[in-house]
PyMOL Python script that loads the backbone (N, CA, C, O; Angstrom):
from pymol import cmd

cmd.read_pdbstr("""\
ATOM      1  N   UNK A   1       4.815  -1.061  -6.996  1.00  0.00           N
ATOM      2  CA  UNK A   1       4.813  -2.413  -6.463  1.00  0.00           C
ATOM      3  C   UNK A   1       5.447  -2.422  -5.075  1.00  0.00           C
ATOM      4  O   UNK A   1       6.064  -1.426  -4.697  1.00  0.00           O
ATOM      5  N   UNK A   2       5.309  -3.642  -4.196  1.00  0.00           N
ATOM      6  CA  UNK A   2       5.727  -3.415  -3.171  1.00  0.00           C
ATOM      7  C   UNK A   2       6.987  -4.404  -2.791  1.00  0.00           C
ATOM      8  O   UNK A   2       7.120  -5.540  -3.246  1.00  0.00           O
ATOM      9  N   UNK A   3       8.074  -3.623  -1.679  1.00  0.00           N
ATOM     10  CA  UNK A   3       8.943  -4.743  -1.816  1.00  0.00           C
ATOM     11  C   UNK A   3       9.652  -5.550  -1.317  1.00  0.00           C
ATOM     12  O   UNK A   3      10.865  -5.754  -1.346  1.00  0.00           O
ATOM     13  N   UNK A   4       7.910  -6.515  -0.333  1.00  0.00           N
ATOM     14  CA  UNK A   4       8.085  -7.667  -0.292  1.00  0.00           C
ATOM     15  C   UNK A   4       6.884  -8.348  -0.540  1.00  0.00           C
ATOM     16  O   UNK A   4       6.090  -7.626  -1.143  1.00  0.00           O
ATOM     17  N   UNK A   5       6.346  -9.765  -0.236  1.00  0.00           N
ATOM     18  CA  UNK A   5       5.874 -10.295  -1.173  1.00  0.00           C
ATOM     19  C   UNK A   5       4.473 -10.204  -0.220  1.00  0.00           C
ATOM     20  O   UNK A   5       3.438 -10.587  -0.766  1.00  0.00           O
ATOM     21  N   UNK A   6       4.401  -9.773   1.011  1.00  0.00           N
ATOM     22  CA  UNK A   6       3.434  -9.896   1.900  1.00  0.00           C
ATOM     23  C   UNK A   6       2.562  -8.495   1.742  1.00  0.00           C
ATOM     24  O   UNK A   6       1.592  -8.378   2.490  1.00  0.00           O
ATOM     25  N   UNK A   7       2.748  -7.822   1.154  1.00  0.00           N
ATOM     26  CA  UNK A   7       2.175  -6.093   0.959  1.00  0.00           C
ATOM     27  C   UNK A   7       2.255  -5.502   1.888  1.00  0.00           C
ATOM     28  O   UNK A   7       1.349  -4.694   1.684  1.00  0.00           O
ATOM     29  N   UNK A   8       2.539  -5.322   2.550  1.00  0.00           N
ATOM     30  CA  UNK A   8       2.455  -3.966   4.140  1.00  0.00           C
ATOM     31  C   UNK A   8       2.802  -3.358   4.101  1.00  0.00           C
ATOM     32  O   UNK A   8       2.782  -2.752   5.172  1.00  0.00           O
ATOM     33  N   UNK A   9       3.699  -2.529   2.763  1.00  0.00           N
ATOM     34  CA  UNK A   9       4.048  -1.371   2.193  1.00  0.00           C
ATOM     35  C   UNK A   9       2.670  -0.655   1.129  1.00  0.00           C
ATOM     36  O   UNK A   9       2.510   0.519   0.795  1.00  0.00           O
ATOM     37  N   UNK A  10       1.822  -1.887   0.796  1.00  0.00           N
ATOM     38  CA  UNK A  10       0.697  -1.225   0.354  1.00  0.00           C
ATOM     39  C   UNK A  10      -0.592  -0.994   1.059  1.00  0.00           C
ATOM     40  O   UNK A  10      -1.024  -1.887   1.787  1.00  0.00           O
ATOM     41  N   UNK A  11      -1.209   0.056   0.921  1.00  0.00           N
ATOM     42  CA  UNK A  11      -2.262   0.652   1.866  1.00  0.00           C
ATOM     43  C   UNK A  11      -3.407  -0.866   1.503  1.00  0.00           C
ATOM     44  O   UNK A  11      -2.816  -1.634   0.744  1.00  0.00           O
ATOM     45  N   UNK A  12      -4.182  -1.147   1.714  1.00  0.00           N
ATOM     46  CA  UNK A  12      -4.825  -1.865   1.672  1.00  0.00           C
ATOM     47  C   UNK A  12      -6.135  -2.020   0.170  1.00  0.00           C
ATOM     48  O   UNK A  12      -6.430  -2.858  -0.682  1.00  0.00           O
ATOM     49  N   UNK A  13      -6.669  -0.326   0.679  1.00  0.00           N
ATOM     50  CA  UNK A  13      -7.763  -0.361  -0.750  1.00  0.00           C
ATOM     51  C   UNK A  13      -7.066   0.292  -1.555  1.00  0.00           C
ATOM     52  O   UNK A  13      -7.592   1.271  -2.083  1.00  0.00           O
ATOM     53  N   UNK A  14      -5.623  -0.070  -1.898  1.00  0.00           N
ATOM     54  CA  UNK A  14      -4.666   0.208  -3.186  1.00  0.00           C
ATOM     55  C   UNK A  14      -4.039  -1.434  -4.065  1.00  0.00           C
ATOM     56  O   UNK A  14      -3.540  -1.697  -5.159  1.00  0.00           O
ATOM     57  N   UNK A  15      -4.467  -2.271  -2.728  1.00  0.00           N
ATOM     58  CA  UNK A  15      -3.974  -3.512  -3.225  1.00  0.00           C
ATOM     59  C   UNK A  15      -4.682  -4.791  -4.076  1.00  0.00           C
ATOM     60  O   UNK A  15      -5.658  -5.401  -3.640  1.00  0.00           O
ATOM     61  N   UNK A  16      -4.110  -5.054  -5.198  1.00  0.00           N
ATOM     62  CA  UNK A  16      -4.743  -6.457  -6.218  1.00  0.00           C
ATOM     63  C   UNK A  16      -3.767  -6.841  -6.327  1.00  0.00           C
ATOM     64  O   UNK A  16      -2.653  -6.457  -5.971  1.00  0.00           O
ATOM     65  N   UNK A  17      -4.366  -8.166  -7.170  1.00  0.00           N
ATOM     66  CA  UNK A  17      -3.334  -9.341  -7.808  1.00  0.00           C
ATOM     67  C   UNK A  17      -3.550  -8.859  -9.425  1.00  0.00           C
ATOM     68  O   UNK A  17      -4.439  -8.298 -10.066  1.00  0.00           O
ATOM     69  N   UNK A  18      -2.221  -9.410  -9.692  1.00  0.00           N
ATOM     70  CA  UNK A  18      -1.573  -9.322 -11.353  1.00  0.00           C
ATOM     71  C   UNK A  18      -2.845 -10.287 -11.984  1.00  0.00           C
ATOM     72  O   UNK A  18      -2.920 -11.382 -11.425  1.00  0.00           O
ATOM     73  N   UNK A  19      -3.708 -10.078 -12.907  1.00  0.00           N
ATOM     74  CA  UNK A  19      -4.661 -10.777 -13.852  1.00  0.00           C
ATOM     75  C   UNK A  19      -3.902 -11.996 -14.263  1.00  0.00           C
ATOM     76  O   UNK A  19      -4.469 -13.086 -14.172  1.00  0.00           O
ATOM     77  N   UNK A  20      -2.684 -11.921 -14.702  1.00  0.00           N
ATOM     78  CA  UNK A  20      -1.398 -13.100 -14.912  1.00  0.00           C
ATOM     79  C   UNK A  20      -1.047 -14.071 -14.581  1.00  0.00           C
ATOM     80  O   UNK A  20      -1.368 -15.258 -14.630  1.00  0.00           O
ATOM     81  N   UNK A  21       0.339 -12.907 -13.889  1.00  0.00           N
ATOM     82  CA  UNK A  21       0.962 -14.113 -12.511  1.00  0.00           C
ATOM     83  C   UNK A  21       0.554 -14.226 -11.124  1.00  0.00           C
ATOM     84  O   UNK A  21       0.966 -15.160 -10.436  1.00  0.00           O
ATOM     85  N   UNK A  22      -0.427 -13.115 -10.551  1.00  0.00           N
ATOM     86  CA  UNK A  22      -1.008 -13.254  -9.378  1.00  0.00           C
ATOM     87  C   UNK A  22      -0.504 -12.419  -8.430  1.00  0.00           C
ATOM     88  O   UNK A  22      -0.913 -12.251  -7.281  1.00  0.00           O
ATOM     89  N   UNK A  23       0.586 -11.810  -9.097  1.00  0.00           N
ATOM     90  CA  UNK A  23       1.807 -10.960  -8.040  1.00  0.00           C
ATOM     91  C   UNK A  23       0.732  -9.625  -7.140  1.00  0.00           C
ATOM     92  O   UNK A  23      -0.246  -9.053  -7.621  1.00  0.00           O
ATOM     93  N   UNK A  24       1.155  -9.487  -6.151  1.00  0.00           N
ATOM     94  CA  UNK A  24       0.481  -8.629  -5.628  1.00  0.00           C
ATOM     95  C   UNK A  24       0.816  -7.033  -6.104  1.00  0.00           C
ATOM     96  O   UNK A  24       2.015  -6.991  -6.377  1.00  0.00           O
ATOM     97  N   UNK A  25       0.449  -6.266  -6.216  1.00  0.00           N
ATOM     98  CA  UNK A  25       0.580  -5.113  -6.490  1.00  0.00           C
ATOM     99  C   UNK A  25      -0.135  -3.611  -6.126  1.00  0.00           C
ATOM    100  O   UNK A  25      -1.347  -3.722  -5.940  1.00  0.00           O
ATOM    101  N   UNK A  26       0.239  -2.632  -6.032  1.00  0.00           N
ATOM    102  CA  UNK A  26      -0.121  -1.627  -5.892  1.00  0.00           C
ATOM    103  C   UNK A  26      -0.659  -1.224  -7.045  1.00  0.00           C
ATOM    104  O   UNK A  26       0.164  -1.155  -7.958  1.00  0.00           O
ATOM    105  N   UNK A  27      -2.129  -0.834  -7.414  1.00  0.00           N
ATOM    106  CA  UNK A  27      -2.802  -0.087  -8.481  1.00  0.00           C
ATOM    107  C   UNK A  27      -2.686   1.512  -8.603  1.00  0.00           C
ATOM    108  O   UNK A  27      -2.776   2.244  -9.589  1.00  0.00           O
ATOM    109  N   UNK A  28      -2.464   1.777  -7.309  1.00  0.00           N
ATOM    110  CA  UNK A  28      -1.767   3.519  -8.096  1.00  0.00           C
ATOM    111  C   UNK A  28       0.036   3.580  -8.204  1.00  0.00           C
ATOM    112  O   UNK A  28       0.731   4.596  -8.234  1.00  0.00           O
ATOM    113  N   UNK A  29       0.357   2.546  -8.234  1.00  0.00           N
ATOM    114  CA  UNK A  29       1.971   2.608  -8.760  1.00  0.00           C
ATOM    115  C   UNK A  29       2.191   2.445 -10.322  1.00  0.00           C
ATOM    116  O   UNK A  29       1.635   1.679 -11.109  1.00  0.00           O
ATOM    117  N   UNK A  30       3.490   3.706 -10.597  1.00  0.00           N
ATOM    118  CA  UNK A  30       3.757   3.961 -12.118  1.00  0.00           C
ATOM    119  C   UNK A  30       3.762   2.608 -12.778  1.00  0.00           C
ATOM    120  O   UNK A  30       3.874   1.645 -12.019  1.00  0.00           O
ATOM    121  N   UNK A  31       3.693   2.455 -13.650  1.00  0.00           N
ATOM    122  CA  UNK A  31       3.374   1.229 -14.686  1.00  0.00           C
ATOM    123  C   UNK A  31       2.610   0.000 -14.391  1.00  0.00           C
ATOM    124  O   UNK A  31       2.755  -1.063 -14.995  1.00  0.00           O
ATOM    125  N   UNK A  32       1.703   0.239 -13.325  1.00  0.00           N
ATOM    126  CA  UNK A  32       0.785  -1.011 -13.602  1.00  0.00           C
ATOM    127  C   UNK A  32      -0.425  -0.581 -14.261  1.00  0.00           C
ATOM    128  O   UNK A  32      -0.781   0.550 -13.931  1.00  0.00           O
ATOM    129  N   UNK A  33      -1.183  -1.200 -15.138  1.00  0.00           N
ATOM    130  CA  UNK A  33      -2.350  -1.707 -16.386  1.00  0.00           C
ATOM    131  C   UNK A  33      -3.609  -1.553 -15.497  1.00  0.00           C
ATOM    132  O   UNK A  33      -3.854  -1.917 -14.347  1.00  0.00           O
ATOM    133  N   UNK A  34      -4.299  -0.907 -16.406  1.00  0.00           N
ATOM    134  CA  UNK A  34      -5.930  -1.845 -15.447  1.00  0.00           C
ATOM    135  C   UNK A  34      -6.964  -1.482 -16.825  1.00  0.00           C
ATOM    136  O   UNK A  34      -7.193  -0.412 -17.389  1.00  0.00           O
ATOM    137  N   UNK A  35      -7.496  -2.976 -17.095  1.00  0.00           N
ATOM    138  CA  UNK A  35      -8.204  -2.941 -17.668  1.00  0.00           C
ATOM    139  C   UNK A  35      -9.532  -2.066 -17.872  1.00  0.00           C
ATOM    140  O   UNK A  35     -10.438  -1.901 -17.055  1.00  0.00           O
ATOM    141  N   UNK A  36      -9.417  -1.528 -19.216  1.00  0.00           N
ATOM    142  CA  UNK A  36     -10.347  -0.446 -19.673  1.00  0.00           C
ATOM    143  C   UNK A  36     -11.352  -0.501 -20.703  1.00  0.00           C
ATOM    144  O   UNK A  36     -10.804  -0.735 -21.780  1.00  0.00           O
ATOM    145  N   UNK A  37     -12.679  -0.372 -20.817  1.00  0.00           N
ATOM    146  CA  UNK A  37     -12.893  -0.780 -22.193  1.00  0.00           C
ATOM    147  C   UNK A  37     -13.917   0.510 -22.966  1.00  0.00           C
ATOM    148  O   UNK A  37     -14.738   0.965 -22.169  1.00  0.00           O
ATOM    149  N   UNK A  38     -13.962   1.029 -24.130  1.00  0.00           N
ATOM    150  CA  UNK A  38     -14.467   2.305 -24.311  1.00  0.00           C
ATOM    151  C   UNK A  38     -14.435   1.996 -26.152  1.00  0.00           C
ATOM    152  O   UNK A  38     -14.283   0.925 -26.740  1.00  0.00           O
ATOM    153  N   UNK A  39     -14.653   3.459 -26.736  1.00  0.00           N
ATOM    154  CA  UNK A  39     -14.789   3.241 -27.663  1.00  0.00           C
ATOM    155  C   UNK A  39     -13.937   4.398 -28.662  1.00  0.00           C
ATOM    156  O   UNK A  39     -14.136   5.610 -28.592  1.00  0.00           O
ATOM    157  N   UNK A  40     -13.046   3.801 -29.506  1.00  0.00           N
ATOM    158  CA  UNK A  40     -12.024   4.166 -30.616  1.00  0.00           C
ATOM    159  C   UNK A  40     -12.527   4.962 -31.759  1.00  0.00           C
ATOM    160  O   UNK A  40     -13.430   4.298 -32.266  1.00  0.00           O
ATOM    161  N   UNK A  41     -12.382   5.957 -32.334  1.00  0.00           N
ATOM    162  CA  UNK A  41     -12.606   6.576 -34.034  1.00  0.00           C
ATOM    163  C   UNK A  41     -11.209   6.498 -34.623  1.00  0.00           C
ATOM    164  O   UNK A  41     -10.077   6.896 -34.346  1.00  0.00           O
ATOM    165  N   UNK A  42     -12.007   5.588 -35.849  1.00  0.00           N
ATOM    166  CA  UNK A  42     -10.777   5.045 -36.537  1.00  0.00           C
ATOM    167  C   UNK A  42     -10.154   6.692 -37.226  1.00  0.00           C
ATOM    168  O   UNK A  42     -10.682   7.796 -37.086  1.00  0.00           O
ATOM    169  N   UNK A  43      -8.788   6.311 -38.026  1.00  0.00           N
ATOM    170  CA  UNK A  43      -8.428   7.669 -38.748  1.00  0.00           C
ATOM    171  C   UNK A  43      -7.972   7.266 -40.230  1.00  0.00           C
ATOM    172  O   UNK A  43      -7.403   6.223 -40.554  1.00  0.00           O
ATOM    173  N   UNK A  44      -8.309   8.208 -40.960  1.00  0.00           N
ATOM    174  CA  UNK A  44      -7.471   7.922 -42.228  1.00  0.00           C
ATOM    175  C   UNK A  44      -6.272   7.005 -42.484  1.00  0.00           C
ATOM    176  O   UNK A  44      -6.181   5.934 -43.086  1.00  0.00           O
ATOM    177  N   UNK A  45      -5.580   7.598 -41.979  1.00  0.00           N
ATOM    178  CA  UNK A  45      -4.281   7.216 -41.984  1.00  0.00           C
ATOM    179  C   UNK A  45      -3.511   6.800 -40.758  1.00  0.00           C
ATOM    180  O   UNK A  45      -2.481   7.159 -40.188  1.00  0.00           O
ATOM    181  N   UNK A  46      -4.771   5.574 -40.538  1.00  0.00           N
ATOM    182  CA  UNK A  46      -4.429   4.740 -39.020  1.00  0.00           C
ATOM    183  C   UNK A  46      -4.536   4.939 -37.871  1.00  0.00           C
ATOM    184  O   UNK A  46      -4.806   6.097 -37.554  1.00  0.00           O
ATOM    185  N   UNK A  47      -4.399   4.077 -36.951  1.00  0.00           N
ATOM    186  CA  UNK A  47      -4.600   3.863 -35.504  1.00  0.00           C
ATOM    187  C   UNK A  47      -6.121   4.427 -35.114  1.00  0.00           C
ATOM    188  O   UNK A  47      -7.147   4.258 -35.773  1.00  0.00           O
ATOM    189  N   UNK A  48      -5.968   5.176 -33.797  1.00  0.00           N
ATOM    190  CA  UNK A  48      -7.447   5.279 -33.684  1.00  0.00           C
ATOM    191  C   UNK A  48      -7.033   6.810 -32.760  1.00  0.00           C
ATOM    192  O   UNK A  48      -5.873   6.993 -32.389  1.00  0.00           O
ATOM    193  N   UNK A  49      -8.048   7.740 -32.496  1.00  0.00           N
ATOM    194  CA  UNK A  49      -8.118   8.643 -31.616  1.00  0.00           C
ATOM    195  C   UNK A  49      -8.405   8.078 -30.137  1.00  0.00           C
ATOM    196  O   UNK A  49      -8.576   6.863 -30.032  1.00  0.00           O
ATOM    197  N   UNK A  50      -8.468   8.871 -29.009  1.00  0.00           N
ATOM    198  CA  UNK A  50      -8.159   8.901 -27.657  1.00  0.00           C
ATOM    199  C   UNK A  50      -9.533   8.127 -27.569  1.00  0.00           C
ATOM    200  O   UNK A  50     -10.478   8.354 -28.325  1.00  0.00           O
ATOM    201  N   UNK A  51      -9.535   6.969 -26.322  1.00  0.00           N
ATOM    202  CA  UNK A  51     -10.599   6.107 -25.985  1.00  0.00           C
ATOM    203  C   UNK A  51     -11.738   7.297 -25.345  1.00  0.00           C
ATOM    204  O   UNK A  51     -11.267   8.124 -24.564  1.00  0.00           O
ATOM    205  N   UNK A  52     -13.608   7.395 -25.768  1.00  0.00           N
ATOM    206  CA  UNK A  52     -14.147   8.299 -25.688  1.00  0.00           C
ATOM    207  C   UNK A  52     -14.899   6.764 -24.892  1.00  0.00           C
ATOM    208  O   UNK A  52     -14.976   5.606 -25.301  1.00  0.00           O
ATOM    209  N   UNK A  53     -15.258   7.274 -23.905  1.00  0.00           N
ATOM    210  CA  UNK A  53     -16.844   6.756 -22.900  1.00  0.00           C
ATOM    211  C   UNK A  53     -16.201   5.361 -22.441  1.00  0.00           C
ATOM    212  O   UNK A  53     -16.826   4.301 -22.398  1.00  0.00           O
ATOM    213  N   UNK A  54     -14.760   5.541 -22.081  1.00  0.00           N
ATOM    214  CA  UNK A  54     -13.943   4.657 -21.220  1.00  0.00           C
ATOM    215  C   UNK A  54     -14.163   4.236 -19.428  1.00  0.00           C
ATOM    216  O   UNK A  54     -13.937   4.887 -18.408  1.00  0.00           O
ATOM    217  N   UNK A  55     -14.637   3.020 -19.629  1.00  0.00           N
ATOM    218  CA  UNK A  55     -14.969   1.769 -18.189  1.00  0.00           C
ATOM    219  C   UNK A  55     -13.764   1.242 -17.708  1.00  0.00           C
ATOM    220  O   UNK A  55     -13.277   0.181 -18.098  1.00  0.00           O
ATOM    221  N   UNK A  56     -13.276   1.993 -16.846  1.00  0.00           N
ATOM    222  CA  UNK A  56     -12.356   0.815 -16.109  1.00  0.00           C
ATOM    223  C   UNK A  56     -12.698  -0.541 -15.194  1.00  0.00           C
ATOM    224  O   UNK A  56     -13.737  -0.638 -14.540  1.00  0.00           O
ATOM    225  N   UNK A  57     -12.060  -1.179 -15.226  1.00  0.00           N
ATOM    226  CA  UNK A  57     -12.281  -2.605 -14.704  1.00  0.00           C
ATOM    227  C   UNK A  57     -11.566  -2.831 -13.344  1.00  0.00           C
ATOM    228  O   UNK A  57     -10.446  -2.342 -13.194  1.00  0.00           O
ATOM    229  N   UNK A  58     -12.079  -3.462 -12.461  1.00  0.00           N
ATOM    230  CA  UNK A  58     -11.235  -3.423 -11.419  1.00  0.00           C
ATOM    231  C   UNK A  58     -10.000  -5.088 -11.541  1.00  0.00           C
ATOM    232  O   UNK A  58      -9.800  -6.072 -10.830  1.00  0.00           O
ATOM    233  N   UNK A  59      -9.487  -4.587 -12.811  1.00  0.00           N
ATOM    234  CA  UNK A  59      -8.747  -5.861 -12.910  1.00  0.00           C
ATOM    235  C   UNK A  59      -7.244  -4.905 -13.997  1.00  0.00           C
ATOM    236  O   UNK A  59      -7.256  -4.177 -14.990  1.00  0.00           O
ATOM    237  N   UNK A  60      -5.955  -5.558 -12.924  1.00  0.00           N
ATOM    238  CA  UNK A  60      -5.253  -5.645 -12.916  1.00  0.00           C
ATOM    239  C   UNK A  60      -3.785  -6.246 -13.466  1.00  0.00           C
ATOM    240  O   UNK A  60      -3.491  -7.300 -12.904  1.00  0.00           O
ATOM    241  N   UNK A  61      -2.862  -5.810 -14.398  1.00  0.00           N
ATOM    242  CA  UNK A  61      -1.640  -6.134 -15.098  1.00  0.00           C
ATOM    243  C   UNK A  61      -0.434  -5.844 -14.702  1.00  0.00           C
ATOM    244  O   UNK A  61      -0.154  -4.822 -15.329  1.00  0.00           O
ATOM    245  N   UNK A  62       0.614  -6.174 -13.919  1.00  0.00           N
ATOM    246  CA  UNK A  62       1.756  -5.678 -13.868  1.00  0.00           C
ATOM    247  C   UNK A  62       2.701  -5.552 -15.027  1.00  0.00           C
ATOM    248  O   UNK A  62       2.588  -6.274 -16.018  1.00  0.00           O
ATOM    249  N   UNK A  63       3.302  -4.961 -14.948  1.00  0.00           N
ATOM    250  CA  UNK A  63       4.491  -4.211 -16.306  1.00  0.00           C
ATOM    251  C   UNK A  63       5.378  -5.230 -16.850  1.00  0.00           C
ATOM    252  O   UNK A  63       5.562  -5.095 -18.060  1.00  0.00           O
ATOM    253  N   UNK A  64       6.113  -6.424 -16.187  1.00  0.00           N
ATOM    254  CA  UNK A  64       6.262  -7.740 -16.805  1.00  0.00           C
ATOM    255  C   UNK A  64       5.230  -8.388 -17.795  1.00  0.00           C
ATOM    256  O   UNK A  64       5.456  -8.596 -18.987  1.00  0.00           O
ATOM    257  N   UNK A  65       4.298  -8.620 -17.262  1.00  0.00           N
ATOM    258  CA  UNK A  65       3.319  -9.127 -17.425  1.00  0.00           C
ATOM    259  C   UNK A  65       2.823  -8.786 -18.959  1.00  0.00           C
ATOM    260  O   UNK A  65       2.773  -9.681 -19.802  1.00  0.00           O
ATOM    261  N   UNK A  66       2.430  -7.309 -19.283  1.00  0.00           N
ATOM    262  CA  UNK A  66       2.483  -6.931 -20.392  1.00  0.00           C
ATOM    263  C   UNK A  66       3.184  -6.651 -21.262  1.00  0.00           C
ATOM    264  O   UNK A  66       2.841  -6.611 -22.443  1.00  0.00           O
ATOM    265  N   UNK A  67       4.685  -6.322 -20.669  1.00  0.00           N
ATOM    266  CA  UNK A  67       5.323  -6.618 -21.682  1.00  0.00           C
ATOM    267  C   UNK A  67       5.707  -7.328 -22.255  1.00  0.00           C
ATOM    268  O   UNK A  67       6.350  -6.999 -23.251  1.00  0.00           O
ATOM    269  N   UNK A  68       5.528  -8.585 -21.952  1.00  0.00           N
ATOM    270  CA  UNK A  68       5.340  -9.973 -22.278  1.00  0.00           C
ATOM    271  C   UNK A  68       4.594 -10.228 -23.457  1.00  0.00           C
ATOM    272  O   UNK A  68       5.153 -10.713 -24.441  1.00  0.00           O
ATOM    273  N   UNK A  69       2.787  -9.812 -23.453  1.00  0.00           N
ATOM    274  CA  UNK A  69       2.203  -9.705 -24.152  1.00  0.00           C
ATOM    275  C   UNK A  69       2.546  -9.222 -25.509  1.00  0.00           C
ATOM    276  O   UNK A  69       2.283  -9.771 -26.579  1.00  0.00           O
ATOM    277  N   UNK A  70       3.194  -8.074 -25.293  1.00  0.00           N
ATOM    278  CA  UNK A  70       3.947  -7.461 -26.554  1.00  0.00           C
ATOM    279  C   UNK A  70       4.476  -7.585 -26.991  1.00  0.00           C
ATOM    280  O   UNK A  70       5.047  -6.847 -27.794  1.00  0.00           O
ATOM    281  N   UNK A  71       4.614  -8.589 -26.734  1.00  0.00           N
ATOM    282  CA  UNK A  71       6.026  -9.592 -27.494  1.00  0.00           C
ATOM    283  C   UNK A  71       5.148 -10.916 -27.877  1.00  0.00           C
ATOM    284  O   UNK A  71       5.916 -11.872 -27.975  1.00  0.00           O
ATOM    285  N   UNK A  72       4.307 -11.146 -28.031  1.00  0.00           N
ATOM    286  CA  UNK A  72       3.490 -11.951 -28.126  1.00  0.00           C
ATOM    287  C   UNK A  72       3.757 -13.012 -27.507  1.00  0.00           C
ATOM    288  O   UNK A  72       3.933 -13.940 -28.296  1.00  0.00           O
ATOM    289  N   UNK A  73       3.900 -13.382 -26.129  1.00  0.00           N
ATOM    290  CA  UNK A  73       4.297 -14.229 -25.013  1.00  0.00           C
ATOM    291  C   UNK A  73       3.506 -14.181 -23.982  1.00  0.00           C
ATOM    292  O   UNK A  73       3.474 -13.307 -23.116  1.00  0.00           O
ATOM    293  N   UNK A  74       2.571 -15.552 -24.116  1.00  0.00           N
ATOM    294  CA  UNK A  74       1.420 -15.628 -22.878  1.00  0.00           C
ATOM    295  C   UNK A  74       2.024 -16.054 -21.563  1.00  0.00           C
ATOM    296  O   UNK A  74       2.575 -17.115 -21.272  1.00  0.00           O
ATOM    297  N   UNK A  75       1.706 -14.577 -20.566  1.00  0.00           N
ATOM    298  CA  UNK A  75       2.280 -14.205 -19.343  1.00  0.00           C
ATOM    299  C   UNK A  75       2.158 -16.228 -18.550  1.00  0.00           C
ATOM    300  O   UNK A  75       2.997 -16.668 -17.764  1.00  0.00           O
ATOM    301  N   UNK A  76       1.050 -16.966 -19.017  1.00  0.00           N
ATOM    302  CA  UNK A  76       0.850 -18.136 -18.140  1.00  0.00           C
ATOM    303  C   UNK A  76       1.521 -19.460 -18.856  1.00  0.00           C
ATOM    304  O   UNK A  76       1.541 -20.566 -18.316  1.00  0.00           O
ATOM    305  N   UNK A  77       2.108 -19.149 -20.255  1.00  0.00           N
ATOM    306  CA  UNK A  77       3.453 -20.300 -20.719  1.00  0.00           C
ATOM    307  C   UNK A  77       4.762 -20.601 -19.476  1.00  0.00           C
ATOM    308  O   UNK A  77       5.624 -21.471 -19.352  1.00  0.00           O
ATOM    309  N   UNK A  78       4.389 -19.457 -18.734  1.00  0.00           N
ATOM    310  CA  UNK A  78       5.679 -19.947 -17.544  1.00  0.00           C
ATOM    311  C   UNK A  78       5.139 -21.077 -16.210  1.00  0.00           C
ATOM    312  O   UNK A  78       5.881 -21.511 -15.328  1.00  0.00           O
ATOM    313  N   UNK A  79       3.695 -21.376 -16.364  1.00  0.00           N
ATOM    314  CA  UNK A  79       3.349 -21.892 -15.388  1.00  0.00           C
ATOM    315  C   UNK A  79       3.224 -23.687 -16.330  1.00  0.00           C
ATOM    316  O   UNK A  79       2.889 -24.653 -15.645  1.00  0.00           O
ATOM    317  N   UNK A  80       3.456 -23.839 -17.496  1.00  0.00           N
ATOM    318  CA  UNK A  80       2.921 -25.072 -18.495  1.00  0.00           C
ATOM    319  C   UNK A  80       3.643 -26.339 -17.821  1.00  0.00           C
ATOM    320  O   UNK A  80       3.293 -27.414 -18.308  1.00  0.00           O
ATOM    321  N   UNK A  81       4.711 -26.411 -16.650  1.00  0.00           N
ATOM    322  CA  UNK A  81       5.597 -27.307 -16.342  1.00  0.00           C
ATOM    323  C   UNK A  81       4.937 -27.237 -14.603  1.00  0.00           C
ATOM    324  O   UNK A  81       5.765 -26.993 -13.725  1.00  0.00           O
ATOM    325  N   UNK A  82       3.689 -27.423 -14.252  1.00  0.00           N
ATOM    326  CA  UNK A  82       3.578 -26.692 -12.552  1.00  0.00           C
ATOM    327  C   UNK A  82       3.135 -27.987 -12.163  1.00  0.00           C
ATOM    328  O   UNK A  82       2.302 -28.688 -12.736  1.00  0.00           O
ATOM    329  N   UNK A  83       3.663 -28.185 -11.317  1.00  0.00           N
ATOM    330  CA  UNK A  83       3.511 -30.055 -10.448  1.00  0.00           C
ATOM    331  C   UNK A  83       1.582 -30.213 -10.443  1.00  0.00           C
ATOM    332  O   UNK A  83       1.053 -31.316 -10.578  1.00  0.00           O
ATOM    333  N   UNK A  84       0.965 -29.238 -10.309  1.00  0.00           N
ATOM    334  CA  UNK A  84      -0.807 -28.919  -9.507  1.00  0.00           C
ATOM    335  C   UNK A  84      -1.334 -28.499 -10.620  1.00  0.00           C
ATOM    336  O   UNK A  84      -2.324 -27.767 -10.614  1.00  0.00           O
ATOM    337  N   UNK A  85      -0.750 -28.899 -11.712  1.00  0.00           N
ATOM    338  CA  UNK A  85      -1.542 -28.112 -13.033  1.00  0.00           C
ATOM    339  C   UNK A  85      -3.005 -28.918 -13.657  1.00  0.00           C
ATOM    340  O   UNK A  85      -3.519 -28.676 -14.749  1.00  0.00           O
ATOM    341  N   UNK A  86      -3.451 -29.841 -12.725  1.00  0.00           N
ATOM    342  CA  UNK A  86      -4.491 -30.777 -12.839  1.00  0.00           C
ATOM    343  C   UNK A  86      -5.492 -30.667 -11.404  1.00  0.00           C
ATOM    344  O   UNK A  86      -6.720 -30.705 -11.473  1.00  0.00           O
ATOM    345  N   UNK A  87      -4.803 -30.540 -10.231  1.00  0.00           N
ATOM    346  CA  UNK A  87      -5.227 -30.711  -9.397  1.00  0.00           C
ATOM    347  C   UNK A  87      -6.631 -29.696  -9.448  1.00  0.00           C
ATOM    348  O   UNK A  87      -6.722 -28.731 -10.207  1.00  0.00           O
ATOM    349  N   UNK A  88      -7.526 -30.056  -8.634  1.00  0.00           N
ATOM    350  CA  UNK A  88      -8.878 -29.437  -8.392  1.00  0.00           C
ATOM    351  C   UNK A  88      -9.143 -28.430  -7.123  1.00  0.00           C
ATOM    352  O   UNK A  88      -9.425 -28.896  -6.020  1.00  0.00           O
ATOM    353  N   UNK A  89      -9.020 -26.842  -7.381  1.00  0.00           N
ATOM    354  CA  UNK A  89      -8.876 -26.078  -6.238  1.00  0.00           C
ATOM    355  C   UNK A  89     -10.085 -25.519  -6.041  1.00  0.00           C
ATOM    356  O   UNK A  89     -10.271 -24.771  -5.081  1.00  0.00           O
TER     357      UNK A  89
END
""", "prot")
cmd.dss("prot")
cmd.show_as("cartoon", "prot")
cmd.util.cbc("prot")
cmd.orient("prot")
């Protein structure tokens, strides 16, 4: 991530917004997400083996953000009180 809020520490075709909160971010920095979608073999005795014929998405999670999720806490309950939460953009 970069650290300030304007990116000019990030190269340019390294830079997105958080799917979330919108935060800007660096996509080859340690712990940010990017959506993937492929296909699982279940196992006997649970979970699944390594994703086989995996699509990445050009869409983006920062590490707050999901860990949030994992806690079962929707990253956008922090925006439910926002003065423009009606307004038409």
């Amino acid at each position: 991530m970069s650290n300030d809020s304007t990116g000019l520490g990030i190269p340019v075709s390294r830079r997105a917004l958080c799917v979330y909160c919108g935060e800007l971010i660096d996509t080859a920095a340690d712990h940010v997400f990017q959506l993937a979608y492929g296909w699982v073999e279940n196992r006997k005795r649970g979970g699944s083996h390594a994703t086989q014929f995996m699509e990445r998405r050009n869409k983006y999670a920062c590490k707050f953000c999901i860990a949030l999720l994992r806690k079962g806490i929707s990253p956008d309950q922090q925006s439910l009180f926002a003065l423009n939460l009606y307004d038409d953009e």
